[in-house]
C-alpha positions in Angstrom: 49.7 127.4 58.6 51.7 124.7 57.1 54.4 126.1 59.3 53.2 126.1 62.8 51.4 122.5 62.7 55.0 121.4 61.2 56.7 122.8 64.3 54.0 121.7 66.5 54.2 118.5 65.1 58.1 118.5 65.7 58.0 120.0 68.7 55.9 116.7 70.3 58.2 114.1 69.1 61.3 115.7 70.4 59.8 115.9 73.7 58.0 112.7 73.7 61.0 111.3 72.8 62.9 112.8 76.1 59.7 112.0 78.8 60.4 108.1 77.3 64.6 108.4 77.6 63.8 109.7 81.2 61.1 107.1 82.2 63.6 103.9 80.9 66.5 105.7 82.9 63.8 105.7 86.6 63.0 102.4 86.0 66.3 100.7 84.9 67.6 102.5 88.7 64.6 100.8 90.6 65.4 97.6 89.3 68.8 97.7 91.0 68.6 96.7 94.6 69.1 99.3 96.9 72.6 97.7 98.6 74.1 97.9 94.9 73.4 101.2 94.6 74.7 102.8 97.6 78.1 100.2 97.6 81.3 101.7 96.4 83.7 99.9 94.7 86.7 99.3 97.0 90.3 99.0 95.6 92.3 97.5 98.5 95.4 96.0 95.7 99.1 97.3 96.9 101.5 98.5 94.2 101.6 94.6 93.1 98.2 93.6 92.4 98.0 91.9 95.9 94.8 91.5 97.7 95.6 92.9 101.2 92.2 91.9 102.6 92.3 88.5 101.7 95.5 88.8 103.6 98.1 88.9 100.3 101.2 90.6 100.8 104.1 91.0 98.3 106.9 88.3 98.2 110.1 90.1 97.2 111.9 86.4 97.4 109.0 84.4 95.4 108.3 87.6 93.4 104.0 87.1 93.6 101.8 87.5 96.4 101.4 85.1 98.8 99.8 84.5 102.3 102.5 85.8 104.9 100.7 84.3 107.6 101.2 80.7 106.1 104.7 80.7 106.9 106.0 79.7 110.2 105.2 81.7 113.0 107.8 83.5 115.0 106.0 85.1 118.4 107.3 88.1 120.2 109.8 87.4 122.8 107.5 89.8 125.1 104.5 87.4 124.4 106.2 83.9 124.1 102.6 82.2 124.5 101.4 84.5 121.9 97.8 83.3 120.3 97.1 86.7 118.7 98.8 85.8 115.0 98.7 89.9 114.3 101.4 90.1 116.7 103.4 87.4 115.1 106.3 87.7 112.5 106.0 84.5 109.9 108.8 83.2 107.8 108.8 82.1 104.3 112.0 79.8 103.1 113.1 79.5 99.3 112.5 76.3 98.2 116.9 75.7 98.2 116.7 77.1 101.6 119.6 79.6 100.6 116.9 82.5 101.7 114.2 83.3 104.5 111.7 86.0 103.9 110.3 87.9 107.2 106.9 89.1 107.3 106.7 91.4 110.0 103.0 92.4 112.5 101.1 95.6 110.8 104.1 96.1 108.3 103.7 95.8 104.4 107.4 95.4 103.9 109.2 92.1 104.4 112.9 91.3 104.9 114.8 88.9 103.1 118.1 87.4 104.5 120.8 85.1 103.2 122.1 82.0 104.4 126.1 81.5 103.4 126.2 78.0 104.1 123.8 74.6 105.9 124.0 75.7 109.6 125.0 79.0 109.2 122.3 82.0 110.2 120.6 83.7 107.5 121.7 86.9 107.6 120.5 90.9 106.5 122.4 93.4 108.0 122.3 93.7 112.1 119.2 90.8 111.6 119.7 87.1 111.6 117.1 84.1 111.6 118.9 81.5 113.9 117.7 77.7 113.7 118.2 76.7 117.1 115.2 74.9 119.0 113.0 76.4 115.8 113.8 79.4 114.6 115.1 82.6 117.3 115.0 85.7 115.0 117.8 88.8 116.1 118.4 91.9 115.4 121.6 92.4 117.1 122.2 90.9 120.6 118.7 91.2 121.5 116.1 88.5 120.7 112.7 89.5 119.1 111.1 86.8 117.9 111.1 83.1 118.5 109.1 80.4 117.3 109.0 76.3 117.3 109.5 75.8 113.4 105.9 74.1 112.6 103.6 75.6 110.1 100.0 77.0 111.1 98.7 77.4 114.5 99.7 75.2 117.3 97.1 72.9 119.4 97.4 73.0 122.6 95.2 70.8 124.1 92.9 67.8 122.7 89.4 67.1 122.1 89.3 63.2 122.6 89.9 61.9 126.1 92.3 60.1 127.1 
């Protein structure tokens, strides 16, 4: 008799203990709000650790990520009055101006070139970044970008009167 009100007796607390375990669990889960719960965590770093959508991309020049769209904006010869900065290519300069860095539209990979000497064109292979009016960027004989050498967007009209 001793026997079976022993393993009656054990038998209650092991399950007792497992309806509390699964009671904590259902209410630890309602507690969370629903918009937790269903959100998946999104991992949107390149190879680099850079945040692509808070608009980081890797600087191979600077070596860290930085805003490519900061830079100066070069438009597309085939849109010179270009608004749309997604279509634009943006330059980044070293700080001893021996280098530019080209951050091309909808392309993860930049291109650095060289500059040999002050008033030379920097230089990578067929490309070259020319400073002439701004900035005229080439690959070859053919134009493809062009830009006025200021930083950020351009204002085109005013909002006092004159």
């Amino acid at each position: 008799m001793k026997k079976i009100s022993l393993l009656l007796m054990a038998s209650i607390v092991l399950f007792s203990c497992k309806l509390t375990d699964q009671n904590e669990t259902e209410t630890e889960e309602e507690n969370v709000p629903s918009a937790v719960k269903d959100s998946t965590v999104v991992n949107d770093k390149d190879e680099h650790g850079c945040l692509a959508t808070a608009g980081y991309i890797w600087s191979k020049m600077n070596k860290e990520c930085v805003k490519g769209y900061t830079g100066i904006p070069l438009n597309p010869i085939a849109k010179p009055d270009n608004e749309d900065e997604a279509l634009s290519a943006f330059v980044l300069f070293s700080e001893d101006l021996s280098q530019a860095e080209v951050f091309f539209p909808n392309d993860t990979n930049s291109l650095v070139l060289k500059r040999l000497s002050e008033g030379k064109p920097w230089v990578f292979e067929d490309w070259q970044l020319v400073p002439w009016k701004g900035y005229v960027l080439k690959k070859g004989d053919e134009i493809k970008y062009a830009g006025d050498g200021q930083i950020g967007k351009k204002v085109t009209g005013s909002d006092t009167e004159e």
